[in-house]
Steps between C-alpha positions, in 0.01 A plus 500: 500500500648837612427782190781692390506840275817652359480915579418555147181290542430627798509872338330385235187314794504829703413757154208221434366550820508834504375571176781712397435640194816669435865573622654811457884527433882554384696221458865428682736228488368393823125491351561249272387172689163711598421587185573159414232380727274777377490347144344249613226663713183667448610791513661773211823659581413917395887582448593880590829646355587632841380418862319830583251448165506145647355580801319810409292298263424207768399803740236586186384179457443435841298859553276411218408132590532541909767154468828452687742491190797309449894670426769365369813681566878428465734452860650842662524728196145446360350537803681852552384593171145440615505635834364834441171350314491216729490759754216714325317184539614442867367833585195463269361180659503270193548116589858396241638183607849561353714177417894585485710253416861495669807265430512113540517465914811252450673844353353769748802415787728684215301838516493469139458760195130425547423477807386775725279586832230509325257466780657766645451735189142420484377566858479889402230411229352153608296412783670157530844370394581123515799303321411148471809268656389179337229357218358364831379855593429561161093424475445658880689783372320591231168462670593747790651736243115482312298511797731784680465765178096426465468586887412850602681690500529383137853542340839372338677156674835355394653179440830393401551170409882347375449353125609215581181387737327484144623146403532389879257261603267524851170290625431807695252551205155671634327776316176640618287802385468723845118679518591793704194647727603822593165723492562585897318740667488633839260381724546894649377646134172613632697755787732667174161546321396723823788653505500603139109625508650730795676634247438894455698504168654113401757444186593173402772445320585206314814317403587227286370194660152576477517494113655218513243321749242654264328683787429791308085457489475408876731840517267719334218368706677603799584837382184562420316341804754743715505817273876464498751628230688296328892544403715243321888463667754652300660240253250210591540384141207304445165638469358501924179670508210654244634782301160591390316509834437783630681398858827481291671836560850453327797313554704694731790718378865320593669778677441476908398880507259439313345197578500651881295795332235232424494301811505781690085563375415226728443343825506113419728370275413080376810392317485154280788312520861552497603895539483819318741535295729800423759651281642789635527660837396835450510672857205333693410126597241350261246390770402773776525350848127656633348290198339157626685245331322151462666227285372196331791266391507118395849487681648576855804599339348847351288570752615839682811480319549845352245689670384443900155369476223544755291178379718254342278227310649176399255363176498428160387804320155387309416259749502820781330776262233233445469435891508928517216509226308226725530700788412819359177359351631525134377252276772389276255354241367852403623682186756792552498864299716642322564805427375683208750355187778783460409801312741544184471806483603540796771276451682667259412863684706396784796306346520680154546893542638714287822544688517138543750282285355415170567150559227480792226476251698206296547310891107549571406361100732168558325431866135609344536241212555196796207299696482660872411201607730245412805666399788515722658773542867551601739758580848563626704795612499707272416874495176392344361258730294762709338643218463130341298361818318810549375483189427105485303519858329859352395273182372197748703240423508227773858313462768801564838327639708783641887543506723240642468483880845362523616808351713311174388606161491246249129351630298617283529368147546184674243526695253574182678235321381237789198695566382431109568103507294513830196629378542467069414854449779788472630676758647851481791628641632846546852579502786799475775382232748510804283251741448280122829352506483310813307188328493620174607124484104379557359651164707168384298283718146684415620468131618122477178430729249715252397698751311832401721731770423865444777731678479896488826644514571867563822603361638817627875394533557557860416379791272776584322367802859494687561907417158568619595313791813654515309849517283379745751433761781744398275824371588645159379500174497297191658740306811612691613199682775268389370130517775194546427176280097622446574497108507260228494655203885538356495241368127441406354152600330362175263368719247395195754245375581413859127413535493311167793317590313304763209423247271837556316655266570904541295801378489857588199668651480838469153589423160422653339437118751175463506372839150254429677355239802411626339328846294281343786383247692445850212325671474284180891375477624236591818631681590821667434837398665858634368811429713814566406775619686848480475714843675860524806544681 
């Protein structure tokens, strides 16, 4: 007797299989017969009141439990509303299998109100687009659309699927759970290890897919083993080597001048994974051309992309440090050191002068109340955010995720929010009151899901990273030059009741002597809490 499912049961099979745990969304009209089959899954629908907190908060979630993680997102306009977050997580690496549901197919011929190419719109953030053209497709779909964002290079796939292939019927009905092998390494390993002991002076710099492959130990060993420095890529958002080894040299700066300043102190470069990253052009190329590039990526695709390479190595990132370490007689079994724990003193010498602002000493008090260990810390373009991981990687905390690599605000208190149901311990995020109102919208989520979300926000109202950017390319000063739509302060955002609004619990710090207090009240809620934090103009 041939087995038939309807699409909703075959939905409802596939998040079984796959353990999922959750699905992250916004609802549409053309959601309804998916969430319909969701309520009677496994799963629990996490509802976000706008798409960018929807899939900021999946990109969390996935970062903190190393998952692919489900989306749901509404036709053509909800997925352009979550572009520039599914595209932080495009350019981030994180696996998001994002489920867009699209008008009944019998309707699409009409181009109709809710229609849309939306597989077009997502190729600039996904690395696979697919619209399913009957509930025949519907289970093979879904598999490739898993398997594709789990497989390095690890990122965000789409699917659209008509609502109408819920209630159709199909006995094309197999499910499977896919193991995935993909610890390759090349047989040639042992001739890059030679290479990189004829180094004179070696830096290896590491970008996000080593965190991710959790390659960071085997990484240290082979810093070590090769007396190399180590440098983490500009906005490589997840935590990618040992801040507190005493290999780890900094994260480089995101200007090109200056990250050529660095480069330019060695012979042998060793880059892990994808690229190094960049924000401005400022006058020179990032990687000098005499420098001896070698490059260990799990994909063809990024190999020699942005930079010529002299060795090209095609390898999964742990699996090939581990085959380096072998080669270079390290023995990954031994215990690493670290360096001596961070001197307060010293701490608060070099971040809390007397011509510094005030408020330094109130930023340092919130981040010395946290674990180092196993708090996350987040933080997002705003004037801040230098000072904020500088101070964070100067205090040794492990989990730092830098500023969007996509370049969209509105990732961060997300991104904490997901980050937080991940791992069941807060997660602190550091904002400017501009950047806050991207996804304000996810302190709802963190509050109707109890989540302890601590967010930092500086409120200096401006957008004060812009004019020093402005400066930076045009010359000037702060004082005498007239700034075009940098302001916000005529009228005054009431951004406490804003805050409260959305279910947050909002307090003031201004002085060290209240600052213990008020994060452990925060650590102990049950909901969001944002503290805000005066900076001078």
């Amino acid at each position: 007797m041939t087995t038939t499912r309807t699409g909703s049961e075959l939905v409802q099979d596939f998040i079984a299989t796959n353990d999922v745990e959750y699905v992250f969304g916004n609802p549409g009209t053309t959601e309804t017969t998916f969430l319909a089959a969701l309520a009677g899954s496994q799963a629990t629908y996490v509802l976000a009141l706008n798409e960018p907190s929807a899939v900021g908060i999946a990109a969390g979630y996935s970062l903190a439990t190393g998952k692919t993680t489900m989306v749901s997102l509404h036709t053509y306009p909800g997925l352009a509303s979550g572009m520039f977050n599914l595209r932080n997580a495009y350019l981030s690496g994180i696996p998001l299998m994002v489920v867009n549901g699209t008008e009944d197919s019998r309707f699409l011929v009409h181009n109709p109100v809710l229609g849309g190419p939306t597989t077009q719109l997502a190729e600039t953030a996904t690395k696979y687009q697919y619209e399913a053209r009957s509930v025949d497709e519907l289970a093979v779909a879904m598999q490739r659309c898993w398997t594709q964002a789990g497989l390095q290079p690890t990122g965000p796939v789409f699917l659209s699927v008509p609502m109408d292939f819920m209630a159709g019927s199909t006995d094309r009905v197999a499910i499977k759970r896919t193991v995935v092998h993909d610890d390759v390494v090349s047989t040639s390993i042992a001739e890059v290890a030679e290479l990189l002991r004829s180094s004179s002076r070696l830096a290896i710099v590491v970008d996000y897919a080593a965190g991710w492959d959790g390659a960071v130990p085997a990484l240290t060993h082979v810093a070590t083993a090769l007396s190399a420095d180590v440098y983490a890529a500009p906005f490589h958002v997840q935590g990618v080597c040992d801040m507190l080894h005493p290999t780890f040299k900094g994260a480089l700066p995101p200007t090109t001048s200056e990250v050529r300043d660095i480069l330019s102190r060695y012979d042998t470069l060793l880059l892990l994974g994808e690229k190094i990253d960049t924000f401005t052009f400022t006058g020179a190329q990032a990687v000098p051309p005499e420098v001896r590039l070698v490059q260990i990526a799990p994909a063809t695709s990024q190999l020699g992309f942005d930079w010529p390479v002299d060795v090209a190595v095609v390898g999964d990132i742990r699996a090939s440090l581990e085959g380096l370490a072998a080669t270079l007689g390290a023995d990954l079994t031994s215990p690493l050191v670290d360096s001596p724990a961070p001197d307060a003193t010293a701490v608060h010498e070099r971040f809390c002068a007397e011509d510094d602002d005030p408020s330094n000493a109130v930023i340092l008090a919130v981040l010395e109340q946290l674990d180092t260990t196993s708090t996350h810390v987040v933080t997002e373009g705003s004037s801040e955010d230098q000072l904020v991981q500088d101070m964070a990687t100067s205090l040794g905390f492990r989990n730092v995720h830098f500023s969007p690599r996509g370049g969209g605000l509105g990732w961060a208190m997300p991104l904490a929010t997901g980050l937080t149901l991940g791992t069941g311990e807060s997660a602190v995020c550091f904002v400017g009151d501009g950047g806050s109102l991207f996804s304000v919208h996810s302190l709802w989520t963190a509050a109707a899901r109890r989540l302890p979300v601590i967010v930092v926000c500086f409120v200096n109202r401006e957008y004060r990273l812009l004019k020093d950017l402005w400066l930076g390319f045009t010359g000037g000063s702060l004082d005498s030059t007239h700034f075009v739509g940098l302001d916000f302060d005529d009228p005054a955002l009431d951004l406490e009741a804003i805050m409260r609004g959305f279910g947050a619990v909002t307090a003031r710090a201004t002085a060290v002597d209240d600052v213990a207090e008020l994060v452990s009240a925060a650590r102990q809620r049950p909901g969001p809490t944002v503290l805000f934090i005066e900076r001078q103009p």
